[in-house]
BANUPA-765363 format. One record per atom (N, C-alpha, C): residue in three letters; x, y, z; residue number from 1; atom name. Coordinates in steps of 0.02 Angstrom, whole numbers. Layout:
<lumnu "Ala",<X,Y,Z>,NUM,"CA">,
...
REM end
This chain:
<lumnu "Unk",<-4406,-5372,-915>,1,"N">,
<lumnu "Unk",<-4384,-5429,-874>,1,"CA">,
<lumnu "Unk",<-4444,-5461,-838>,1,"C">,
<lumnu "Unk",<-4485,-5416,-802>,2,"N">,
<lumnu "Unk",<-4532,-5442,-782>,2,"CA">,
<lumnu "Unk",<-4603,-5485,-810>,2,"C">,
<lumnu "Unk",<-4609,-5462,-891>,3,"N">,
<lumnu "Unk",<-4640,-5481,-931>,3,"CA">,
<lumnu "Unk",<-4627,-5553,-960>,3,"C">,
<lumnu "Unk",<-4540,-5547,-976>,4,"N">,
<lumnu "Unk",<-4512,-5648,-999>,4,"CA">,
<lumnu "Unk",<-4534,-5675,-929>,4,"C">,
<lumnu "Unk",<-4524,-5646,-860>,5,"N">,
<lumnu "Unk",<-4518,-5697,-793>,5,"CA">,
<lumnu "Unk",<-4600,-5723,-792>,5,"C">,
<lumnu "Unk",<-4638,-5682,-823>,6,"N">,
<lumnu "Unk",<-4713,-5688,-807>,6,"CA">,
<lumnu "Unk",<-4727,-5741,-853>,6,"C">,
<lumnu "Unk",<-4700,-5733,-933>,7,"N">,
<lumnu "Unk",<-4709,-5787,-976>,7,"CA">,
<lumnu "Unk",<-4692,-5871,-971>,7,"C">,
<lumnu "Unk",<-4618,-5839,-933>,8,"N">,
<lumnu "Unk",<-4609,-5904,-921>,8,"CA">,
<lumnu "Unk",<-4633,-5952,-861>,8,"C">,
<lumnu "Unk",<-4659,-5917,-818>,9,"N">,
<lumnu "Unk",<-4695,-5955,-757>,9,"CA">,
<lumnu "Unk",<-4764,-5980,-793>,9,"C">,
<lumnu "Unk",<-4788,-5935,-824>,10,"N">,
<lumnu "Unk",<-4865,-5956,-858>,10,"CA">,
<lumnu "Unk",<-4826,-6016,-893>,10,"C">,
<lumnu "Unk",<-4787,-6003,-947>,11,"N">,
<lumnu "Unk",<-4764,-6078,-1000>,11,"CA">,
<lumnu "Unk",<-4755,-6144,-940>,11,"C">,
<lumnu "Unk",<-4719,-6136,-868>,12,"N">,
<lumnu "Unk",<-4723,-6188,-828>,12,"CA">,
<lumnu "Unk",<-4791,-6210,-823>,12,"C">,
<lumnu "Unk",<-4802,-6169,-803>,13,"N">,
<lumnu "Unk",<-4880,-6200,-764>,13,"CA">,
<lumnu "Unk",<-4908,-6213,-820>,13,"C">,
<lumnu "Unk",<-4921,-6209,-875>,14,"N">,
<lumnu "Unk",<-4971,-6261,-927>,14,"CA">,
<lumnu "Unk",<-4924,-6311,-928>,14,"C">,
<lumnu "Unk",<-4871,-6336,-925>,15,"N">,
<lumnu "Unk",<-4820,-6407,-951>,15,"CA">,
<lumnu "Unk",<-4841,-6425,-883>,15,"C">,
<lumnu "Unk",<-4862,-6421,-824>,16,"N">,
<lumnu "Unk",<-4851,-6446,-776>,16,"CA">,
<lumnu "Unk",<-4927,-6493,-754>,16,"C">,
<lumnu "Unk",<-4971,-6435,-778>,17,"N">,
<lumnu "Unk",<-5038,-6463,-781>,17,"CA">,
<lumnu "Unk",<-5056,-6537,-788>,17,"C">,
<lumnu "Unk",<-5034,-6542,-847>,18,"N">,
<lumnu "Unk",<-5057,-6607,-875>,18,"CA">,
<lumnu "Unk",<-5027,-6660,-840>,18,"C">,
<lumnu "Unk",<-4950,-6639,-803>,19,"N">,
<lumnu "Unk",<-4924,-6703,-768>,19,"CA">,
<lumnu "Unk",<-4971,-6720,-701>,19,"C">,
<lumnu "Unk",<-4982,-6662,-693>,20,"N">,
<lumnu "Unk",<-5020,-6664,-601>,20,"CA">,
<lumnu "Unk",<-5082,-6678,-603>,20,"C">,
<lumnu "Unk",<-5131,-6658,-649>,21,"N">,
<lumnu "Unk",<-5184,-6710,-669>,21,"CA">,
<lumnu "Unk",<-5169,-6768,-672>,21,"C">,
<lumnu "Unk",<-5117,-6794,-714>,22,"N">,
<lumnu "Unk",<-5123,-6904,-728>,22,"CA">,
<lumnu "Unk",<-5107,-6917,-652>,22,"C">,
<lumnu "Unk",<-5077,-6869,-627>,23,"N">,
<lumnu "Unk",<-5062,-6888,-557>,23,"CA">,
<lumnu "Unk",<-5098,-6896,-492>,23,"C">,
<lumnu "Unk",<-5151,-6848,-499>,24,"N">,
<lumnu "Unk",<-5215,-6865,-467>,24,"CA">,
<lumnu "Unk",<-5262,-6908,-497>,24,"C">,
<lumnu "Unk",<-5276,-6905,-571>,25,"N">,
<lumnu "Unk",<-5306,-6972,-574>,25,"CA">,
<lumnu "Unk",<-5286,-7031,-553>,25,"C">,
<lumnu "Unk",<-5227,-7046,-581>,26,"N">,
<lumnu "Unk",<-5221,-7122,-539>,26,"CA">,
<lumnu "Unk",<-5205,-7148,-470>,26,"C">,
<lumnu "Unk",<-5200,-7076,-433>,27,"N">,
<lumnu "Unk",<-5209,-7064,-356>,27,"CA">,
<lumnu "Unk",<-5283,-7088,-341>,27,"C">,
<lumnu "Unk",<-5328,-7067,-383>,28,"N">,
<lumnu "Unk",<-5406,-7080,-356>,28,"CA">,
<lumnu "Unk",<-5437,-7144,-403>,28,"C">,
<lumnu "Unk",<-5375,-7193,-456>,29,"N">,
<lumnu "Unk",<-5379,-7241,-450>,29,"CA">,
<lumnu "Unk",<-5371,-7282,-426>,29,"C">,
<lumnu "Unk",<-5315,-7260,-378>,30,"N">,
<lumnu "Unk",<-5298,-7328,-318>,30,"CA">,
<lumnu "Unk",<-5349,-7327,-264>,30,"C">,
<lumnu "Unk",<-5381,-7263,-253>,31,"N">,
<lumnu "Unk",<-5408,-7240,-175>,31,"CA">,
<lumnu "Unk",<-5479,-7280,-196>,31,"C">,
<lumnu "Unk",<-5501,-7294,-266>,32,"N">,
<lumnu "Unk",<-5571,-7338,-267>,32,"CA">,
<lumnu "Unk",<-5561,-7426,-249>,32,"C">,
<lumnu "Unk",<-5516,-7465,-249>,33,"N">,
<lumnu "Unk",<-5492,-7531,-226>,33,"CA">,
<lumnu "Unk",<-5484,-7524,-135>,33,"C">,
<lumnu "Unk",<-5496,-7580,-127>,34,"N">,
<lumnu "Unk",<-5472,-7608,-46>,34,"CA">,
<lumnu "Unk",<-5421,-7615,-39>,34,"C">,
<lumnu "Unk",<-5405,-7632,39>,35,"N">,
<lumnu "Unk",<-5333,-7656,49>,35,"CA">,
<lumnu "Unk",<-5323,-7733,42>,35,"C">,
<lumnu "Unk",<-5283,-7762,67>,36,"N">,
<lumnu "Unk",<-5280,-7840,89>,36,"CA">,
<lumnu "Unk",<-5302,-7861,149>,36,"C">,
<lumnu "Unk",<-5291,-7805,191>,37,"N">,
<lumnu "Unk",<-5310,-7828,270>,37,"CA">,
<lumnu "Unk",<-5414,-7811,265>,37,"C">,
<lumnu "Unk",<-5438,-7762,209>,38,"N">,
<lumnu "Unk",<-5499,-7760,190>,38,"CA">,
<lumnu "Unk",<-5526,-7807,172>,38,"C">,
<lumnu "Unk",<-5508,-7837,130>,39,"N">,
<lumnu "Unk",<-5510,-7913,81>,39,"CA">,
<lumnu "Unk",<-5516,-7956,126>,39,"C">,
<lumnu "Unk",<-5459,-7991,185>,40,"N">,
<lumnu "Unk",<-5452,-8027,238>,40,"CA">,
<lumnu "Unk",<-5517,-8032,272>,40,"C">,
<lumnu "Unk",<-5526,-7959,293>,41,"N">,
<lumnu "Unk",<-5585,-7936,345>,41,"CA">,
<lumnu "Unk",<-5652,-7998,300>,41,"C">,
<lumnu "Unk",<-5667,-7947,241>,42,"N">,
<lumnu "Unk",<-5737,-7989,225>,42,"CA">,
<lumnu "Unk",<-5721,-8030,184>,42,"C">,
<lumnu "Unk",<-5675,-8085,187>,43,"N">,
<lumnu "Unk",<-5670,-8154,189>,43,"CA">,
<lumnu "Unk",<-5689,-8179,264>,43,"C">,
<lumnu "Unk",<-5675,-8161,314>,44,"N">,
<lumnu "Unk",<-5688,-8175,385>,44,"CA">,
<lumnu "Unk",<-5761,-8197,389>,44,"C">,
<lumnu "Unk",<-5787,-8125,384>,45,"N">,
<lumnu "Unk",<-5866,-8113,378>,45,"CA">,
<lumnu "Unk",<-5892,-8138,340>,45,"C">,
<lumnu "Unk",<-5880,-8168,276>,46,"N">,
<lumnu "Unk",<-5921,-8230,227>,46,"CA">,
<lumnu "Unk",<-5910,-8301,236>,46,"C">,
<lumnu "Unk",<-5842,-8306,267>,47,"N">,
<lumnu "Unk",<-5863,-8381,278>,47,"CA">,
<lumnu "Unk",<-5831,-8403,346>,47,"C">,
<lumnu "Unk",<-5841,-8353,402>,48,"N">,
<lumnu "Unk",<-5843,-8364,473>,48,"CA">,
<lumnu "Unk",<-5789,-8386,500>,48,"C">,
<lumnu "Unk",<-5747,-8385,477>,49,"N">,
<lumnu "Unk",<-5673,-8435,486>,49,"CA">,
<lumnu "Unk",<-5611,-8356,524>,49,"C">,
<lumnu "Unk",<-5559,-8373,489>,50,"N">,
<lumnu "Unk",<-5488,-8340,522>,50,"CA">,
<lumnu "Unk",<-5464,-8331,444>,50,"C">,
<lumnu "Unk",<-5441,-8294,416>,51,"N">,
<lumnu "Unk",<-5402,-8266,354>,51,"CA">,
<lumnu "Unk",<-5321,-8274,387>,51,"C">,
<lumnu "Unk",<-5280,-8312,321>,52,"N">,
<lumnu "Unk",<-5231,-8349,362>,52,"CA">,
<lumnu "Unk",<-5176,-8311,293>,52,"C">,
<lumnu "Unk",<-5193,-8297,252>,53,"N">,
<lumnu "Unk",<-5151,-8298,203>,53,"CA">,
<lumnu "Unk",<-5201,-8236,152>,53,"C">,
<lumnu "Unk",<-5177,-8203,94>,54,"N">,
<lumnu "Unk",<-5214,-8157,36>,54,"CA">,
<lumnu "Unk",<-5149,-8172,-16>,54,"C">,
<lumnu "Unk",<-5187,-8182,-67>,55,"N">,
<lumnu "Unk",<-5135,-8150,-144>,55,"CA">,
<lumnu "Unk",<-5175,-8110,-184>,55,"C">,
<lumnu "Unk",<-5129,-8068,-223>,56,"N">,
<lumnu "Unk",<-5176,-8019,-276>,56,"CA">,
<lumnu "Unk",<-5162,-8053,-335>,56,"C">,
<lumnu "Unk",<-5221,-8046,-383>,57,"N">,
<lumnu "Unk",<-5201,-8081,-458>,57,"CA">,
<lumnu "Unk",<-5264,-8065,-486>,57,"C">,
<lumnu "Unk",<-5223,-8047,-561>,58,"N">,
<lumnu "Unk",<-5294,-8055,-612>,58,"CA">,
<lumnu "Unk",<-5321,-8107,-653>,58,"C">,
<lumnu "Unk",<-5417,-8085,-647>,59,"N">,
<lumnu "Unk",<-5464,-8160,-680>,59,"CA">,
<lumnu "Unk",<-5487,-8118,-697>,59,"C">,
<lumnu "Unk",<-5521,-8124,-776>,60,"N">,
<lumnu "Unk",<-5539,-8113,-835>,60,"CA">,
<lumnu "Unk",<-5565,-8033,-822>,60,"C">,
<lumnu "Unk",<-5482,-8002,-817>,61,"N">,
<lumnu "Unk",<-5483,-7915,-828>,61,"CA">,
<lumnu "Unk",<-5476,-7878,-796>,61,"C">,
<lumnu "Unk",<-5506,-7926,-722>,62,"N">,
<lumnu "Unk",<-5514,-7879,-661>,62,"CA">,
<lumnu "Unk",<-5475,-7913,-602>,62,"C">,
<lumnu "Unk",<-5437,-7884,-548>,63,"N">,
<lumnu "Unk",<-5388,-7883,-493>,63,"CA">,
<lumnu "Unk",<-5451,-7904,-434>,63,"C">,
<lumnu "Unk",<-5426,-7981,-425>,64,"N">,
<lumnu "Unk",<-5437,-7983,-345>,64,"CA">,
<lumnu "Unk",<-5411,-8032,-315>,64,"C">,
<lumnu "Unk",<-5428,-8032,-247>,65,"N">,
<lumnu "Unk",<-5377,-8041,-194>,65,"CA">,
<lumnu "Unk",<-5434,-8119,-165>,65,"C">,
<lumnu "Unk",<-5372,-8174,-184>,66,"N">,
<lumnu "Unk",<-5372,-8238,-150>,66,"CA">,
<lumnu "Unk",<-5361,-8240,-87>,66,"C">,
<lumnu "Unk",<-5385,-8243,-53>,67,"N">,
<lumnu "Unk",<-5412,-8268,22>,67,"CA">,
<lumnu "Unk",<-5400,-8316,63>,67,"C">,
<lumnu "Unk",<-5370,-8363,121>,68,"N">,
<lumnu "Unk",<-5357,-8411,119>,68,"CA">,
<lumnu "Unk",<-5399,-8419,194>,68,"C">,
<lumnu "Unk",<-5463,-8452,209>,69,"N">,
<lumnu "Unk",<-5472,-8423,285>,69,"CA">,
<lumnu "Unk",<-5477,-8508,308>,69,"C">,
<lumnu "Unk",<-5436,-8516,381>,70,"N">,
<lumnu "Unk",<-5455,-8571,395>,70,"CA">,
<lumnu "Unk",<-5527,-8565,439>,70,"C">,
<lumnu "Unk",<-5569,-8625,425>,71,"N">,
<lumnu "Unk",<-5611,-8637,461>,71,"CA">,
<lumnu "Unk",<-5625,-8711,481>,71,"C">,
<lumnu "Unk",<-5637,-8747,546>,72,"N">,
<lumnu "Unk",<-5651,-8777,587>,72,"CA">,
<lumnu "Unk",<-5581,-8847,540>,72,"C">,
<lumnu "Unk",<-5586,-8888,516>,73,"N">,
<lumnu "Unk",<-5539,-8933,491>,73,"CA">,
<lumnu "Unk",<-5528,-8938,408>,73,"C">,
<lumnu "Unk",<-5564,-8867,374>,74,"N">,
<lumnu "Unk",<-5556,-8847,307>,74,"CA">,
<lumnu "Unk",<-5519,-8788,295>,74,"C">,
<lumnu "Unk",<-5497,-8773,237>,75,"N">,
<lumnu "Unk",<-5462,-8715,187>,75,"CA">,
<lumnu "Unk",<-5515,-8684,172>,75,"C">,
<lumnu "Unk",<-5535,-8637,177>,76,"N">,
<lumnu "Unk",<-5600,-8593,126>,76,"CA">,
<lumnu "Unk",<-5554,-8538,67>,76,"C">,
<lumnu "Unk",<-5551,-8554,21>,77,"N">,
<lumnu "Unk",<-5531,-8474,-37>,77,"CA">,
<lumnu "Unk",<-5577,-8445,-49>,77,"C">,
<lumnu "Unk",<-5572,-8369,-39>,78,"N">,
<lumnu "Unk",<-5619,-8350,-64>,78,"CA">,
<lumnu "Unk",<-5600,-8291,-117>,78,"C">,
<lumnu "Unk",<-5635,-8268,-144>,79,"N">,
<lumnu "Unk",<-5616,-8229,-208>,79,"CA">,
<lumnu "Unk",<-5673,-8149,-197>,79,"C">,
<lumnu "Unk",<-5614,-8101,-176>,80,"N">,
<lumnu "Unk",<-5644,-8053,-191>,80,"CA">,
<lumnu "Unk",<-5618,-7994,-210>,80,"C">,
<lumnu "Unk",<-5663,-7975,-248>,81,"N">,
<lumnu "Unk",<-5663,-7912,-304>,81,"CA">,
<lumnu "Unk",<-5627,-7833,-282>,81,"C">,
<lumnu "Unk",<-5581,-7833,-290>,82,"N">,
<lumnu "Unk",<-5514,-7789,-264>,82,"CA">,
<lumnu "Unk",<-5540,-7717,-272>,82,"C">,
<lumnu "Unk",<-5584,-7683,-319>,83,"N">,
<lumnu "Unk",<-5606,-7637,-331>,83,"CA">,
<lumnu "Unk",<-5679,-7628,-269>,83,"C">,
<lumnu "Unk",<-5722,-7680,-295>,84,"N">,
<lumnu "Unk",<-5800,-7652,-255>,84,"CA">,
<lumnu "Unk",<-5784,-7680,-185>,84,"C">,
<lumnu "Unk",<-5763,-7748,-178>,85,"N">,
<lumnu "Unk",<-5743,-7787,-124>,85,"CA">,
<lumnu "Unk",<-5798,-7837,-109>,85,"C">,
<lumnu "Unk",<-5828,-7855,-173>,86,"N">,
<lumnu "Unk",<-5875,-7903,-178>,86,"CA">,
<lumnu "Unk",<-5859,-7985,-170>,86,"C">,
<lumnu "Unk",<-5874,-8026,-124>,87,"N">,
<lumnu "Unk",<-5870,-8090,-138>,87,"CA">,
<lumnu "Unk",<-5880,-8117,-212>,87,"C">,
<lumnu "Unk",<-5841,-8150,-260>,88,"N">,
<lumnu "Unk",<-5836,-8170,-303>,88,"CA">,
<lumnu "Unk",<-5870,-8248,-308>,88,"C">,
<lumnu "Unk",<-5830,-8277,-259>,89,"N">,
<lumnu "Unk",<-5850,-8346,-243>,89,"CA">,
<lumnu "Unk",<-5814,-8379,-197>,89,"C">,
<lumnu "Unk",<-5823,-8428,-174>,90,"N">,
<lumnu "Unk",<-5785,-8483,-122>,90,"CA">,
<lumnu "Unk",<-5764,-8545,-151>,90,"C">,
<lumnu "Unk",<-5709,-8578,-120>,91,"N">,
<lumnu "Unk",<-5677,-8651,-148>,91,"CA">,
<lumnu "Unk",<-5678,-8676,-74>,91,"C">,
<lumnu "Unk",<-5699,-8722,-51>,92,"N">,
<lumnu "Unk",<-5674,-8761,3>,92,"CA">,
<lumnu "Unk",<-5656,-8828,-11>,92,"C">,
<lumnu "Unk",<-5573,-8820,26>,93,"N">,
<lumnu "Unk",<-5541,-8875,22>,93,"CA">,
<lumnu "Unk",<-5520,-8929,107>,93,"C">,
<lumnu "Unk",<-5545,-8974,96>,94,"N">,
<lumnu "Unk",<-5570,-9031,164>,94,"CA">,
<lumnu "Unk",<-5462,-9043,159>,94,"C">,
<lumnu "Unk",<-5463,-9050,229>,95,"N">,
<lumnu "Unk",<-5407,-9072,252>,95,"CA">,
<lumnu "Unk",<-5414,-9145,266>,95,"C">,
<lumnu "Unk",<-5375,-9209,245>,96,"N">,
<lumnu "Unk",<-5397,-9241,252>,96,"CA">,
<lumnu "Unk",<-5365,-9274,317>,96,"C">,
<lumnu "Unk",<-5359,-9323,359>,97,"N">,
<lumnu "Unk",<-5301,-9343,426>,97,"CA">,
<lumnu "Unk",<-5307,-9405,380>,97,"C">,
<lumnu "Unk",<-5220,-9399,368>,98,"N">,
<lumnu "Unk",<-5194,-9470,347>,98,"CA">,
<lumnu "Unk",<-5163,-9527,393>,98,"C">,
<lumnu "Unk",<-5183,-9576,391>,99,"N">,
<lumnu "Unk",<-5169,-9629,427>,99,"CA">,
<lumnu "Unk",<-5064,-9645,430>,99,"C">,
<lumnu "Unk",<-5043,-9623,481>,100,"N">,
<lumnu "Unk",<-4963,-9635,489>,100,"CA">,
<lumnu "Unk",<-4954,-9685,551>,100,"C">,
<lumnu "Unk",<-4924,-9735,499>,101,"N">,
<lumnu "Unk",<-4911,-9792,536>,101,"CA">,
<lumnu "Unk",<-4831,-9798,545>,101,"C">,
<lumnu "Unk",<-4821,-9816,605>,102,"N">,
<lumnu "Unk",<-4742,-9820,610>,102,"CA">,
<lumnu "Unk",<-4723,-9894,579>,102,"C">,
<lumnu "Unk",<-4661,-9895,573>,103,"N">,
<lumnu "Unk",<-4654,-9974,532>,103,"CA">,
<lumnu "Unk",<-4589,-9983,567>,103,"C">,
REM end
């Protein structure tokens, strides 16, 4: 009796292995990416403004996080790299004040 109970705990534990490995790997795939409020942060710090908005999305393969920071009477996007947390690049978009005339 004690010999099947021994076999069969050993037969668990190899079937179990392999699940709890993929399970820490892709535990210490998520733990290499930033957060959004990370992302936010150094959007702040690259283009001096207020981070007003983030989306996540993928460009050519790789996950990162759109940015939306207002600064002084512009939009700044900025694009950064969800994994290293690298600035990708910036878009600035001018707000323009439209002329409203009452009639």
């Amino acid at each position: 009796m004690k010999k099947q109970l021994s076999y069969s705990l050993l037969g668990l534990m190899i079937a179990v292995a392999p699940v709890s490995g993929a399970l820490a790997w892709q535990k210490n795939a998520h733990s290499n990416s930033i957060t959004r409020s990370e992302a936010m942060h150094i959007a702040e710090r690259a283009v001096g403004g207020r981070a007003v908005g983030v989306d996540s999305e993928r460009q050519h393969g790789r996950r990162i996080y759109e940015v939306n920071v207002r600064k002084a009477r512009s939009l700044v996007k900025v694009d950064v790299d969800a994994r290293s947390g690298r600035v990708l690049g910036t878009q600035r978009e001018f707000r323009h004040n439209q002329d409203r005339r009452r009639g």
